[in-house]
PDB file of N, CA, C and O in Angstrom, chain B, residues numbered from 101:
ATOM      1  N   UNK B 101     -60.668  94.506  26.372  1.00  0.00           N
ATOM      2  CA  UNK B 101     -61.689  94.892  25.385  1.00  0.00           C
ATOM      3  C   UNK B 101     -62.967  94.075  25.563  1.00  0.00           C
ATOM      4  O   UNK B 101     -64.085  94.591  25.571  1.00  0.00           O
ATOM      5  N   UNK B 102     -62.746  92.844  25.697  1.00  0.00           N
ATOM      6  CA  UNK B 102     -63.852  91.808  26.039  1.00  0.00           C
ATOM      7  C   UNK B 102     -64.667  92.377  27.105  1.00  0.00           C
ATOM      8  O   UNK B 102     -65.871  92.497  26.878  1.00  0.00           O
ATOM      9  N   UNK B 103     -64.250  92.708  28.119  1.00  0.00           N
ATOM     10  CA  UNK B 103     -64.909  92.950  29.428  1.00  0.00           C
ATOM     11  C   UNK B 103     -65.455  94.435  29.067  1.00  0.00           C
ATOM     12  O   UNK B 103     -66.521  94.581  29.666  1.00  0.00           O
ATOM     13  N   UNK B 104     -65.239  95.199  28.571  1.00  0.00           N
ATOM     14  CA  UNK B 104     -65.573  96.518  28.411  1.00  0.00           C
ATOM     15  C   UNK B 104     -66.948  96.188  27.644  1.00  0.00           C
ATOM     16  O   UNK B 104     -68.020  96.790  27.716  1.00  0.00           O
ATOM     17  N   UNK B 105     -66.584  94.998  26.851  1.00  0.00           N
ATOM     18  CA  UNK B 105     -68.345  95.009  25.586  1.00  0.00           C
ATOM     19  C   UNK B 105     -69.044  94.568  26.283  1.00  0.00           C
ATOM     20  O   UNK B 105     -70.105  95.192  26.284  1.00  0.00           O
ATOM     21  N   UNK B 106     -69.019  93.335  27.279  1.00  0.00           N
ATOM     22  CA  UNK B 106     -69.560  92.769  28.445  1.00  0.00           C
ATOM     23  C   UNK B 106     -70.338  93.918  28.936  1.00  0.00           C
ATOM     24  O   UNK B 106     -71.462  94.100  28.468  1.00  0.00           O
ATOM     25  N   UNK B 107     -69.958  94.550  29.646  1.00  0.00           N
ATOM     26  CA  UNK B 107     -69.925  96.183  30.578  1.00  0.00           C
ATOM     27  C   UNK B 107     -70.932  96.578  29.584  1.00  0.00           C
ATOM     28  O   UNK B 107     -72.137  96.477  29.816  1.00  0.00           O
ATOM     29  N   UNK B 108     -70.466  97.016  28.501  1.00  0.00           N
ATOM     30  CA  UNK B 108     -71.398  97.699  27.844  1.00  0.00           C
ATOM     31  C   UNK B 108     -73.195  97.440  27.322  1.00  0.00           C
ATOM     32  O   UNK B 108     -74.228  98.093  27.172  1.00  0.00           O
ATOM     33  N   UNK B 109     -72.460  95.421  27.141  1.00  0.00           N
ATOM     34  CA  UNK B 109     -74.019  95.190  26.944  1.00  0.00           C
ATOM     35  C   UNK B 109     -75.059  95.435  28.078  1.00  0.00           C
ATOM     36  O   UNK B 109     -76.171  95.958  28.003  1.00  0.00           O
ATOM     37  N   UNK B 110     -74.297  94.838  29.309  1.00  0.00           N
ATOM     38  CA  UNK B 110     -74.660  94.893  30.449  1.00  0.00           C
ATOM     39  C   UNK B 110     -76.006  96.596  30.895  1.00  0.00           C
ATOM     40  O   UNK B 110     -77.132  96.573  31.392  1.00  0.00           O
ATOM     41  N   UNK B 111     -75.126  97.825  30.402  1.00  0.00           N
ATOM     42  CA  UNK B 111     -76.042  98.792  30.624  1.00  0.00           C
ATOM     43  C   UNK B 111     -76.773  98.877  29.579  1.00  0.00           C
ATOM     44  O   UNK B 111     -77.810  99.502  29.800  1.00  0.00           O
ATOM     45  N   UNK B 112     -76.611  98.346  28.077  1.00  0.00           N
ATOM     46  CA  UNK B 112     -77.461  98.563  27.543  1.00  0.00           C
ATOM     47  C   UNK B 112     -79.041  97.786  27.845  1.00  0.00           C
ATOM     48  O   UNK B 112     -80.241  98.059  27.856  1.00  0.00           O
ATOM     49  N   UNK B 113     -78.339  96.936  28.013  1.00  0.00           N
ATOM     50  CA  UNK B 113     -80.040  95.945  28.651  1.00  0.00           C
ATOM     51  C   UNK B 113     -80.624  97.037  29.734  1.00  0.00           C
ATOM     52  O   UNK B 113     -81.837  97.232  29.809  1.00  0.00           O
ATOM     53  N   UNK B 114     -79.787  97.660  30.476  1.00  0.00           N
ATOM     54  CA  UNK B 114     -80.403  98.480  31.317  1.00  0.00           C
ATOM     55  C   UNK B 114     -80.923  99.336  31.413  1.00  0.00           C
ATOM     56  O   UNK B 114     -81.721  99.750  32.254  1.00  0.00           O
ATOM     57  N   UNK B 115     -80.179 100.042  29.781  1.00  0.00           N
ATOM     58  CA  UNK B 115     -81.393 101.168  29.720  1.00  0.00           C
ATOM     59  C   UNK B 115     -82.897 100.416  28.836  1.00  0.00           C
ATOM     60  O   UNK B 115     -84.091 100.695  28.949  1.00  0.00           O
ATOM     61  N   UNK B 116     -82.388  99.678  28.214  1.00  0.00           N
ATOM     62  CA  UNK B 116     -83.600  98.927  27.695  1.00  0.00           C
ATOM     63  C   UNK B 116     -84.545  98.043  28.447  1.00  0.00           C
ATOM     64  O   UNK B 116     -85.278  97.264  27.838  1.00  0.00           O
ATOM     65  N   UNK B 117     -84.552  98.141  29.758  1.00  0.00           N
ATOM     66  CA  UNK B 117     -85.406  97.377  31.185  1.00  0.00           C
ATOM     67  C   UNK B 117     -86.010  98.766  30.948  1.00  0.00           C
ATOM     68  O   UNK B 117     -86.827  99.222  30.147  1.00  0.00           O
ATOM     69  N   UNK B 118     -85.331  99.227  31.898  1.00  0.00           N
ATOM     70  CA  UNK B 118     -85.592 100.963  32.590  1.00  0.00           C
ATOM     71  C   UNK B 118     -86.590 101.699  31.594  1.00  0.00           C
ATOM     72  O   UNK B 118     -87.732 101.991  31.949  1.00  0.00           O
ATOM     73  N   UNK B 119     -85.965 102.054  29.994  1.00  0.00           N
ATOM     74  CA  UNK B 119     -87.131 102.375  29.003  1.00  0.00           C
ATOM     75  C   UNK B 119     -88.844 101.897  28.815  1.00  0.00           C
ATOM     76  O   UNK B 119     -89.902 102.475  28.568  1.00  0.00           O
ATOM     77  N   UNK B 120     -88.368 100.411  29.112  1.00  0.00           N
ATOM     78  CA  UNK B 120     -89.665  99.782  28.623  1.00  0.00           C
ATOM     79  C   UNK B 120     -90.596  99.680  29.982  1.00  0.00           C
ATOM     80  O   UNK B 120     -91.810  99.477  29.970  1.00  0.00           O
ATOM     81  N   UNK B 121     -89.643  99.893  31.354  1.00  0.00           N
ATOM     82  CA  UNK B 121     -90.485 100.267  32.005  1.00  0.00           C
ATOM     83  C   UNK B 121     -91.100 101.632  32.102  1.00  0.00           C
ATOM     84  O   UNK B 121     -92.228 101.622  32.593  1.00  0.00           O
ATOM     85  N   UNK B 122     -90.689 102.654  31.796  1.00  0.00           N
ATOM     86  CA  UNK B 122     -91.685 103.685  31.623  1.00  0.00           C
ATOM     87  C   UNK B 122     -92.431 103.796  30.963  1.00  0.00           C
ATOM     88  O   UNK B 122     -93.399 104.477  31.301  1.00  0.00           O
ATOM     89  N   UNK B 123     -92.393 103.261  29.822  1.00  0.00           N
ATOM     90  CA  UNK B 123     -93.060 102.761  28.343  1.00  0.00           C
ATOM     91  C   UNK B 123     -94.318 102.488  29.061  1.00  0.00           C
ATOM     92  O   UNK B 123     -95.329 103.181  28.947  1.00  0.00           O
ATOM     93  N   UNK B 124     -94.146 100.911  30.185  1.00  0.00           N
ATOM     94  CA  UNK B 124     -95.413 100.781  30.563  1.00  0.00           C
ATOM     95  C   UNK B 124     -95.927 101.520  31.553  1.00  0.00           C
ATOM     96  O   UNK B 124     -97.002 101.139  32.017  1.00  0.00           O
ATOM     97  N   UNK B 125     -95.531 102.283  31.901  1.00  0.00           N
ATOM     98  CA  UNK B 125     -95.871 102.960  32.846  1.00  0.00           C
ATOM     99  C   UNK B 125     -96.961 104.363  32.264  1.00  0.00           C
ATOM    100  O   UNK B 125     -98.008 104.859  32.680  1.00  0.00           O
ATOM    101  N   UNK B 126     -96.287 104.555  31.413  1.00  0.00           N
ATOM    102  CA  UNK B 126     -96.761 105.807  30.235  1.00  0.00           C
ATOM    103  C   UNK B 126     -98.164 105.332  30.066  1.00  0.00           C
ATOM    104  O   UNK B 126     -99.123 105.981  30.484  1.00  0.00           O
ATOM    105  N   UNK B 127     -98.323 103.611  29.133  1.00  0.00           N
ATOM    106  CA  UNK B 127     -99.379 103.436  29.169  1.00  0.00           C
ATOM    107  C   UNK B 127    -100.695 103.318  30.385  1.00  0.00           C
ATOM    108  O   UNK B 127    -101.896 103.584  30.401  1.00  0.00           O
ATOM    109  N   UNK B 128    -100.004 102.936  31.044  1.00  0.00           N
ATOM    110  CA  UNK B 128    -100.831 103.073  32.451  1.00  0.00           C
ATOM    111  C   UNK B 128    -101.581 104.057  32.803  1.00  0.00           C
ATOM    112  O   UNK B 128    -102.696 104.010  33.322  1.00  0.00           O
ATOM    113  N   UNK B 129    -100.569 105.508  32.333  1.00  0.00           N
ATOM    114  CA  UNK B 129    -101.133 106.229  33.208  1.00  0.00           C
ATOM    115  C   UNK B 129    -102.589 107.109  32.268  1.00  0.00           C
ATOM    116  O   UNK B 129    -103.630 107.691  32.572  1.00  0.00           O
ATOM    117  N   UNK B 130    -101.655 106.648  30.712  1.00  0.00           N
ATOM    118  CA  UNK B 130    -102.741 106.883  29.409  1.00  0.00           C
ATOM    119  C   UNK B 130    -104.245 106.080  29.866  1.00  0.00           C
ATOM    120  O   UNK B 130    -105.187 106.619  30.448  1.00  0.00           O
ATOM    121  N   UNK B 131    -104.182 105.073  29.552  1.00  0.00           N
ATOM    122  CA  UNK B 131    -105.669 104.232  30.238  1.00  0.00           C
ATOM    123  C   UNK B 131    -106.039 104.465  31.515  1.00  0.00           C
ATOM    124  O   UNK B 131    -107.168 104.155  31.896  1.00  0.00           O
ATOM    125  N   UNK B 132    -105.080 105.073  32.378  1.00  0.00           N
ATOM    126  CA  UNK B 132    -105.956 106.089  34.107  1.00  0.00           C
ATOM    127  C   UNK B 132    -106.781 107.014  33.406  1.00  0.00           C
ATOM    128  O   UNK B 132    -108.008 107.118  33.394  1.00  0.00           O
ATOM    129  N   UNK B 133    -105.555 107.923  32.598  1.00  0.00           N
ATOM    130  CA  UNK B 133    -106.797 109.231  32.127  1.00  0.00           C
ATOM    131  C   UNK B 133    -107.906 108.977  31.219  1.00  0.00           C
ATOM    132  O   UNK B 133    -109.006 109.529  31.223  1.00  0.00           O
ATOM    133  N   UNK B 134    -107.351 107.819  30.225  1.00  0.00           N
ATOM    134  CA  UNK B 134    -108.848 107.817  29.357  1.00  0.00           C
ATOM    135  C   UNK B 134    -109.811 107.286  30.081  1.00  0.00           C
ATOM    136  O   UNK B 134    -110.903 107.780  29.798  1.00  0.00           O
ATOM    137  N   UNK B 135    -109.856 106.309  31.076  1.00  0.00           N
ATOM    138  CA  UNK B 135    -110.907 105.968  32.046  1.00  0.00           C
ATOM    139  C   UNK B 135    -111.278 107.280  33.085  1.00  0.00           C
ATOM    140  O   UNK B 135    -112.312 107.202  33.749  1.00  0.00           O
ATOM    141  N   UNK B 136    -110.365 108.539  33.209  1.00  0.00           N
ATOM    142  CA  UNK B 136    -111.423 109.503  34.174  1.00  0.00           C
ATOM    143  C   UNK B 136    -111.758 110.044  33.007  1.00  0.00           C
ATOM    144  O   UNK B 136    -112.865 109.554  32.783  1.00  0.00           O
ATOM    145  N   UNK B 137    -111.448 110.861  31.988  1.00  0.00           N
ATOM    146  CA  UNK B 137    -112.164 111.349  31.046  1.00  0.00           C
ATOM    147  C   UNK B 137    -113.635 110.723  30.875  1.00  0.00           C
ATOM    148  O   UNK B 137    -114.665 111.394  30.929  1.00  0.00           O
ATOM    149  N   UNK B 138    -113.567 109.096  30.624  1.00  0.00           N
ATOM    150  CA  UNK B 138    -114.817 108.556  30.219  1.00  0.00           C
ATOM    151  C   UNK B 138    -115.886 108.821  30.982  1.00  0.00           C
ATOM    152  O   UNK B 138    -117.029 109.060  30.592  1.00  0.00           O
ATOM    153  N   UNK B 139    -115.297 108.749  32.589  1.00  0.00           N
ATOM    154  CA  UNK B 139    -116.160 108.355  33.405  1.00  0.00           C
ATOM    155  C   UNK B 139    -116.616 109.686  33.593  1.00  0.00           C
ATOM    156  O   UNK B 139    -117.773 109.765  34.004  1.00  0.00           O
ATOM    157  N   UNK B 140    -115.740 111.232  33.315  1.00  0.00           N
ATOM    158  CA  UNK B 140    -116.101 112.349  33.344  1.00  0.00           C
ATOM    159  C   UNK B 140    -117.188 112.971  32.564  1.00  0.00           C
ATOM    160  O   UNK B 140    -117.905 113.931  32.847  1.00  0.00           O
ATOM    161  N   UNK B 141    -117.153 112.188  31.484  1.00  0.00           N
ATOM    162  CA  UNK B 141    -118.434 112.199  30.472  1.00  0.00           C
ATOM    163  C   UNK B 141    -119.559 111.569  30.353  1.00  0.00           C
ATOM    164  O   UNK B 141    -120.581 111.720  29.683  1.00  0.00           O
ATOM    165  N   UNK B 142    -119.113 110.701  31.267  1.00  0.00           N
ATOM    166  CA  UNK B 142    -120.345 109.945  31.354  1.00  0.00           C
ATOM    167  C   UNK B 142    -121.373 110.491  32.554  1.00  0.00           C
ATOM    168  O   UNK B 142    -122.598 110.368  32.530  1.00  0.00           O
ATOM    169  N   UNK B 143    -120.740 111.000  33.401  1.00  0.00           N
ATOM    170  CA  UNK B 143    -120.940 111.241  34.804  1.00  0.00           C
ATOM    171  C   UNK B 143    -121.758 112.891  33.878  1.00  0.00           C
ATOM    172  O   UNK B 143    -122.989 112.871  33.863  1.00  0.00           O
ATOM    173  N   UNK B 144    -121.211 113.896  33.336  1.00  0.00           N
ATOM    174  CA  UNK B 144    -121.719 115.060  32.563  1.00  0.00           C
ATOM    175  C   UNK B 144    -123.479 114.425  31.876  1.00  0.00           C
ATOM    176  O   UNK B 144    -124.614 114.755  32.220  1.00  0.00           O
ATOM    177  N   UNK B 145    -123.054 113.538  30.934  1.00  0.00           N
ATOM    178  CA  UNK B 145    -124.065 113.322  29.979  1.00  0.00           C
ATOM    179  C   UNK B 145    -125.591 112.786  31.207  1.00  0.00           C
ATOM    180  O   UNK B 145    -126.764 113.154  31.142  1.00  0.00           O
ATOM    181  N   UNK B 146    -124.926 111.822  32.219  1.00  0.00           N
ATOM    182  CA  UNK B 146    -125.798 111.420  33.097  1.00  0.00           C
ATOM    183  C   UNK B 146    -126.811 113.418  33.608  1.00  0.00           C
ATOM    184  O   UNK B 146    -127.953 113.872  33.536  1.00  0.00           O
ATOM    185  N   UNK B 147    -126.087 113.676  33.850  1.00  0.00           N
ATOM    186  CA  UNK B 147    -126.303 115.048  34.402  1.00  0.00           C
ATOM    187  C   UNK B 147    -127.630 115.995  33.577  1.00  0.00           C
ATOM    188  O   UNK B 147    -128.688 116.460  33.999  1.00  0.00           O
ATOM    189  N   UNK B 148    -126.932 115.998  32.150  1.00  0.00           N
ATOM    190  CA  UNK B 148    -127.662 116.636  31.206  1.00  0.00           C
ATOM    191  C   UNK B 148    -128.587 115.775  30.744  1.00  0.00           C
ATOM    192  O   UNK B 148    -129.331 116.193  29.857  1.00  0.00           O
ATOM    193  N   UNK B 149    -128.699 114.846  31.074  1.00  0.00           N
ATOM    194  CA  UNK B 149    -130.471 114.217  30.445  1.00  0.00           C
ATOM    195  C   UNK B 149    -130.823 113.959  31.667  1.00  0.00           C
ATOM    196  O   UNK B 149    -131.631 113.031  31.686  1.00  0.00           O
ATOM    197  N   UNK B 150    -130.608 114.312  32.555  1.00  0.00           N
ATOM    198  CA  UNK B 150    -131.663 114.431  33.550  1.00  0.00           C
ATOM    199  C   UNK B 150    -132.655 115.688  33.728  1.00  0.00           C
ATOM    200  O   UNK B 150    -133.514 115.677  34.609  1.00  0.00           O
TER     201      UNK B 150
END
C-alpha cells in the first residue's frame, strides 16, 4: 500500500510539472500574439497617418 501512494504521488507531481508547463507555455504564446497584434497596429496606424 505504501509503495502504491509513493507511485501515486510520484505521477501526481507529474502531471503537476507537465500542467504548469503548458500553463507557461500558454502564456508565452499569449504575450507572442499580443506583441504581433500590437506591432500589427501599430505598423496599420503608422500607415494611416501617413
Amino acid at each position: 500500500e505504501v509503495r502504491l501512494h509513493t507511485q501515486d504521488k510520484g505521477k501526481r507531481l507529474q502531471l503537476m510539472t507537465i500542467g504548469r508547463r503548458l500553463h507557461t507555455q500558454d502564456k508565452v504564446k499569449h504575450q507572442l500574439s499580443v506583441g504581433m497584434v500590437c506591432r500589427l497596429t501599430s505598423g496599420l496606424e503608422h500607415l494611416l497617418l501617413r
